[in-house]
C-alpha positions in Angstrom: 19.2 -19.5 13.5 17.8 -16.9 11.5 13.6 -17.4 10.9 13.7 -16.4 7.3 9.9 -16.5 7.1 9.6 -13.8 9.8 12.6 -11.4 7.9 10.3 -12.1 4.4 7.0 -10.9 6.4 8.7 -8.1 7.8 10.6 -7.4 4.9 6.9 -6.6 3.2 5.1 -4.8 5.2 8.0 -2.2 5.7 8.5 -2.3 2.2 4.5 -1.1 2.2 5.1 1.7 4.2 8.1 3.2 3.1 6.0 3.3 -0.3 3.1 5.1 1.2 5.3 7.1 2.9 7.7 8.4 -0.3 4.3 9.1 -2.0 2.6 11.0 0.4 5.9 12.6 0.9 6.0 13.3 -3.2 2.1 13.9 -3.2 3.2 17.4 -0.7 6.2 18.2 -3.0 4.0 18.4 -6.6 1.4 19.7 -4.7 3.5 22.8 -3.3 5.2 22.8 -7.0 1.7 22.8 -8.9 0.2 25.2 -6.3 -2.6 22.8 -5.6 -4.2 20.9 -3.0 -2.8 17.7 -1.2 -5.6 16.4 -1.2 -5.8 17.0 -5.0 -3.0 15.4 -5.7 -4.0 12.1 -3.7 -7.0 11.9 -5.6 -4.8 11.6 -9.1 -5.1 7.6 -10.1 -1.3 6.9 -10.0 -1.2 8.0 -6.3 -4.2 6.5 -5.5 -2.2 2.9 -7.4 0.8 3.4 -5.4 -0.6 4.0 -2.1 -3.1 1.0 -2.7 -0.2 -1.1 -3.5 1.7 0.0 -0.5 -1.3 -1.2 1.6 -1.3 -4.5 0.0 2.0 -5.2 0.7 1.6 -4.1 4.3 -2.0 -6.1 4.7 0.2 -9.2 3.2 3.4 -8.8 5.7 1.1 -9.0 8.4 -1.2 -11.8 7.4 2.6 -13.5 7.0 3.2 -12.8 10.6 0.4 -14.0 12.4 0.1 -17.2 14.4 -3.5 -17.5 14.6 -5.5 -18.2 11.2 -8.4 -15.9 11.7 -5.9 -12.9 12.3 -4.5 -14.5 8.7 -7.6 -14.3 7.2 -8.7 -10.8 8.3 -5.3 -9.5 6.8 -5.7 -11.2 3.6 -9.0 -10.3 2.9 -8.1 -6.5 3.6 -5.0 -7.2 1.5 -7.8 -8.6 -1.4 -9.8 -5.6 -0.9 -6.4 -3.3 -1.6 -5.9 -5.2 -4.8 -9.0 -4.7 -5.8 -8.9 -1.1 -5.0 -5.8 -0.8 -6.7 -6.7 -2.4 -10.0 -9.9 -0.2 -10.7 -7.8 2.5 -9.9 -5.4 1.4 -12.9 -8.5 0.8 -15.0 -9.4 4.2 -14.4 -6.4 5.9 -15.0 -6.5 4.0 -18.7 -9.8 5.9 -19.9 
């Protein structure tokens, strides 16, 4: 029998990292393009969003794939702090 929960879980945090990982790969193309520093580029709000989001969704998968609650809990609140991250990020971006 397939543990659906498990698949879900997984399902998120490898979703996470294959979005940090296309924007840190896209983050080295623009910054070859534009002739400026990577670490320029990671600084811009919308990679600074996307990355944040991808570390959400990886804090979440593994807060869904622990047994014991405190483990839970740690991942959830760094998951929180990720969201957080990532929404002054987007208010920033707006100015």
């Amino acid at each position: 029998m397939i543990d659906w929960y498990s698949v879900g879980f997984g399902a998120l945090w490898i979703f996470g990292m294959g979005l940090m990982t296309a924007t840190l790969s896209f983050a080295n193309y623009l910054a070859s393009q534009q002739k400026r520093r990577f670490k320029q580029v990671l600084e811009m709000p919308a990679c600074r969003i996307i990355i944040n989001l991808g570390l959400v969704f990886f804090c979440l998968g593994w807060a869904g794939g622990m047994s014991a609650i405190w483990e839970r809990l740690l991942w959830a609140v760094l998951a929180l702090m990720f969201a957080l991250h990532t929404w002054q990020a987007r208010k920033i971006s707006s100015i």
